[in-house]
C-alpha positions as CSV (number, residue, x, y, z in Angstrom):
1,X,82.0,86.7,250.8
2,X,81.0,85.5,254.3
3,X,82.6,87.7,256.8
4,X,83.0,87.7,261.0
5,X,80.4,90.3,260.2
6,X,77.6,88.5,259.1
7,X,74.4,87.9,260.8
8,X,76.1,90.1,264.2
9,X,73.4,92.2,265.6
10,X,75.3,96.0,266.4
11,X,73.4,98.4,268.0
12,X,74.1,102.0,267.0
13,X,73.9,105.2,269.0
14,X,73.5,108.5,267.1
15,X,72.6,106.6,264.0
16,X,70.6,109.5,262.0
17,X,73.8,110.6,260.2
18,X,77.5,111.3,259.9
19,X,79.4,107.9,261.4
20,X,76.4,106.2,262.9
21,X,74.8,106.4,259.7
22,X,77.6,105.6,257.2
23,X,78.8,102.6,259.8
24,X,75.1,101.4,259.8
25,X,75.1,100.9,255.7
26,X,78.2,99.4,255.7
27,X,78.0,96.4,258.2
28,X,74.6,95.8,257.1
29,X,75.6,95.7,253.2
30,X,77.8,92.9,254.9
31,X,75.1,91.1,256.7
32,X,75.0,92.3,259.9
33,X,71.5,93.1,261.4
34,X,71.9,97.1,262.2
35,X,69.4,98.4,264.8
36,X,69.5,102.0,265.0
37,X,68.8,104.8,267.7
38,X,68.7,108.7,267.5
39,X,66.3,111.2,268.3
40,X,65.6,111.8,264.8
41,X,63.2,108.8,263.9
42,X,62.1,110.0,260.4
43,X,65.9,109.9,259.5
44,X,66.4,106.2,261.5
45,X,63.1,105.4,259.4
46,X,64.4,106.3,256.4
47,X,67.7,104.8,256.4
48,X,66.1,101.5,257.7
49,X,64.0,101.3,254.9
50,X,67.4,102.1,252.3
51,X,68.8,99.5,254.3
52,X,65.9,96.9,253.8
53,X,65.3,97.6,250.6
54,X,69.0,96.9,249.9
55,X,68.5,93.6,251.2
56,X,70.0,94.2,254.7
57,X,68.6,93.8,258.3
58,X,67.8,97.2,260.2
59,X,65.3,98.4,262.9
60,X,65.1,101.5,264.5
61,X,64.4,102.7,268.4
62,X,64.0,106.6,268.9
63,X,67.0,107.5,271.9
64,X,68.4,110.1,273.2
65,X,71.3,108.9,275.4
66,X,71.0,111.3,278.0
67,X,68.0,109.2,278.9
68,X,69.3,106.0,280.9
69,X,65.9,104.5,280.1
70,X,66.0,104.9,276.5
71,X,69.2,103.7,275.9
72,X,68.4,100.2,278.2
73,X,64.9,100.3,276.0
74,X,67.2,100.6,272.7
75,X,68.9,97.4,273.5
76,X,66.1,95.7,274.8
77,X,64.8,96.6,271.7
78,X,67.4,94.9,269.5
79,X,66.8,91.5,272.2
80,X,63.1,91.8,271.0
81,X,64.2,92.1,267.4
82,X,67.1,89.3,267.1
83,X,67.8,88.0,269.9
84,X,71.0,88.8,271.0
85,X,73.1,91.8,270.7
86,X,76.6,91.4,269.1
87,X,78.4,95.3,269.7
88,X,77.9,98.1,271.1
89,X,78.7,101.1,269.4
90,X,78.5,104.1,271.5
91,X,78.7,106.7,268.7
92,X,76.4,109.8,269.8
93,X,78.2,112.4,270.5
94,X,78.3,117.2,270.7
95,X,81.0,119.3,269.9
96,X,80.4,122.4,271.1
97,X,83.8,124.9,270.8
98,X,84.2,127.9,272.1
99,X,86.8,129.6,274.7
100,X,86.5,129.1,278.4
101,X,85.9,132.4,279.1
102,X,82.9,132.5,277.1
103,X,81.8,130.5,280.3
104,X,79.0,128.3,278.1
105,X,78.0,126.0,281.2
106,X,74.9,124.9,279.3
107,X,76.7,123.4,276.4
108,X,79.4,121.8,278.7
109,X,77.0,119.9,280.6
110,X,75.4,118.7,277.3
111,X,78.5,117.8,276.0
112,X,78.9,115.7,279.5
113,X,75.6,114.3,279.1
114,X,75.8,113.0,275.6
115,X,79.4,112.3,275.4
116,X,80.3,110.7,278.3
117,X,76.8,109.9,280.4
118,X,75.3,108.4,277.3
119,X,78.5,106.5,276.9
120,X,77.8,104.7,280.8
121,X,74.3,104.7,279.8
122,X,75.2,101.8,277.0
123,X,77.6,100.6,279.1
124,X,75.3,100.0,281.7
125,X,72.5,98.8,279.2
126,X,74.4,96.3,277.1
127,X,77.0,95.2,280.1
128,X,74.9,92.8,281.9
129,X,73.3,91.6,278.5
130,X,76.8,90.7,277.2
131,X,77.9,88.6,280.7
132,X,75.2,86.6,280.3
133,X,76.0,85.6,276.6
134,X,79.6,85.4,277.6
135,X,80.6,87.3,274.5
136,X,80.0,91.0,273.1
137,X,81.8,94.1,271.7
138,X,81.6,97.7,272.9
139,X,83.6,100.0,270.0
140,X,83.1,103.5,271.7
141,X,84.0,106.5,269.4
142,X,86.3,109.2,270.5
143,X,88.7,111.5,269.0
144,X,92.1,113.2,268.2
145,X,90.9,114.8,270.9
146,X,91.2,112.8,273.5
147,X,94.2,112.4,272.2
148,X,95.8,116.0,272.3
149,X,93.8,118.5,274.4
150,X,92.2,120.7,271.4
151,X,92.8,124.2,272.3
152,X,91.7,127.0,272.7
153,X,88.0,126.2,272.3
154,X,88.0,122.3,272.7
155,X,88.9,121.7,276.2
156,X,85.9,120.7,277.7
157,X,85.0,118.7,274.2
158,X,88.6,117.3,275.0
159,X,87.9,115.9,278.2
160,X,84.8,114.3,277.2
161,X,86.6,112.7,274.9
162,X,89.5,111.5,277.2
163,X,87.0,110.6,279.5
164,X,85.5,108.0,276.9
165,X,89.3,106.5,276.5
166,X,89.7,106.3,280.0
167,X,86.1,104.6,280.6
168,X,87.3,102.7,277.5
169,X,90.7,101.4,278.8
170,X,89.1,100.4,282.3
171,X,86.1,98.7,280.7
172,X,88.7,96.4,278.7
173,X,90.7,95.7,281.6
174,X,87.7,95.3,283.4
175,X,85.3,92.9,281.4
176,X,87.8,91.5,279.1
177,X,87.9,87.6,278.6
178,X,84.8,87.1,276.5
179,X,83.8,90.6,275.7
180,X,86.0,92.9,273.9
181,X,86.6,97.1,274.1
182,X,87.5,99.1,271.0
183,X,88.1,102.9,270.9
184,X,88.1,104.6,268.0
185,X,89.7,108.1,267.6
186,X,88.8,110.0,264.7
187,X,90.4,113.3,263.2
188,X,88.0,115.0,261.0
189,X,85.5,113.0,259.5
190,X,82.7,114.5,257.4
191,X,79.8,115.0,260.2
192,X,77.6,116.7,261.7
193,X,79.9,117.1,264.5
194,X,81.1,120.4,262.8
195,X,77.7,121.8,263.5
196,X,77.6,122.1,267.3
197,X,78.9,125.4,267.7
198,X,77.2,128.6,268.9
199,X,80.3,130.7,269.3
200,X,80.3,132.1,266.2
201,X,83.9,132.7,265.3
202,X,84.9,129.1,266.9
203,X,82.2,127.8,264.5
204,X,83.3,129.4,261.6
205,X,87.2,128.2,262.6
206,X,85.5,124.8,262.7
207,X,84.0,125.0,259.1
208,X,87.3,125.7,258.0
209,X,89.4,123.1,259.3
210,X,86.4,120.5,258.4
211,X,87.5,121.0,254.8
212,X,90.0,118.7,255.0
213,X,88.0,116.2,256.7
214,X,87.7,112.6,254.9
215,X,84.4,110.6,254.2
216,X,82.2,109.4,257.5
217,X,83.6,105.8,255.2
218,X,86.9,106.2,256.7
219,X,85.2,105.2,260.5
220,X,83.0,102.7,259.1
221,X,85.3,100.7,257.6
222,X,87.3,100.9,260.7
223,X,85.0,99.6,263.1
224,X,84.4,96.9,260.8
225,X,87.9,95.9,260.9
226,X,88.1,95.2,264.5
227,X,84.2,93.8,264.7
228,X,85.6,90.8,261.6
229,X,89.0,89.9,264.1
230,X,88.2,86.5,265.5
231,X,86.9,86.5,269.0
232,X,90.1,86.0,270.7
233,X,91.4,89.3,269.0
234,X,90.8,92.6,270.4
235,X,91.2,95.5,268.6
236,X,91.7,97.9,271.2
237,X,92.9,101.4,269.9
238,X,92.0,102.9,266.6
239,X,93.2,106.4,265.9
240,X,92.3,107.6,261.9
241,X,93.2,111.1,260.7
242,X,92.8,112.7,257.3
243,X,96.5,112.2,256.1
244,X,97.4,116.1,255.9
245,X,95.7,116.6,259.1
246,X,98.4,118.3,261.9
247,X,96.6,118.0,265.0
């Protein structure tokens, strides 16, 4: 079944597991051409070659996004490789929980870095790209918790994460016409997300409440919804929860 999906190059941050990966299968079982980027290369390798053997289109760039010039080379990348790059999807992303007063500045300016600089850094990358085409897609993933301040122990994850809606909602306003914005706001989604906890009793509260989460699918199939909307429909606001999920 030919889809809006088909033959679309999409670029994908933190592509070496959890949403990055599971969204990477998905479009390219539907014909998209997937080209990958995490710091992990033997995992991007790996899943490129599942991909290809599959029949689908993927190539793989090594980037860390807290590295402006290897999220521009990541793109330039997929130019080199097809031609053109279709959407944007800034998916890398830490969760680090634990209280305020544990006062763990390190992992709060990691979070910062990967959450919301990387974010500007494919922003920055792929935005001029996309003007000159006259068309493109950013779909920036986000959370719950950007949604409701997640607390005590997510507050600074939170405000990444309403950072990215913010940066999100400008964006669209900003760029609409020809290119379109799409956050996406997951509740808990099977990841590796639930691993980025040092504290140790915020880590084992995490592990807990993950055991409700739903299947990395979930996302993918999400983001594929509002990449297959005609051009002239943007899918703006995507918020997904596990149905007994509270928060």
């Amino acid at each position: 079944m030919s889809t809006n999906i088909e033959n679309k190059v999409v670029v994908i941050t933190g592509a070496s597991s959890g949403l990055g990966e599971a969204t990477a299968r998905y479009l390219a079982a539907r014909g998209a051409a997937v080209v990958l980027g995490a710091r992990r290369t033997d995992r991007l390798e790996q899943i490129a070659a599942e991909i290809g053997a599959a029949g689908g289109k993927a190539s793989v760039a090594r980037t860390d996004v807290t590295d402006k010039a290897q999220v521009q080379a990541l793109i330039d990348h997929a130019v080199a490789a097809y031609g053109r790059v279709d959407v944007l999807i800034n998916n890398a992303g830490l969760m680090s929980i634990a209280p305020m007063d544990q006062v763990k500045v390190d992992e709060w300016d990691r979070m910062i870095d990967i959450n919301v600089k990387g974010l500007l850094y494919g922003i920055a990358a792929a935005l001029p790209l996309f003007r000159q085409q006259n068309s493109g897609h950013f779909i920036n993933i986000a959370s719950v918790a950007g949604i409701k301040v997640f607390s005590p122990g997510g507050t600074v994850y939170s405000g990444t994460k309403f950072a990215v809606r913010a940066i999100s909602e400008g964006l669209r306003h900003e760029v609409g016409g020809a290119i379109r914005t799409t956050t996406i706001e997951p509740g808990a989604v099977d990841s590796e997300l639930k691993h980025g906890s040092s504290h140790e009793q915020s880590a084992q509260f995490v592990k807990e409440f993950y055991k409700l989460a739903i299947p990395a699918d979930a996302v993918a199939r999400a983001i594929a919804y509002a990449i297959e909307q005609p051009a002239d429909v943007d899918i703006n606001e995507i918020v997904l929860r596990p149905t007994v999920q509270e928060f």
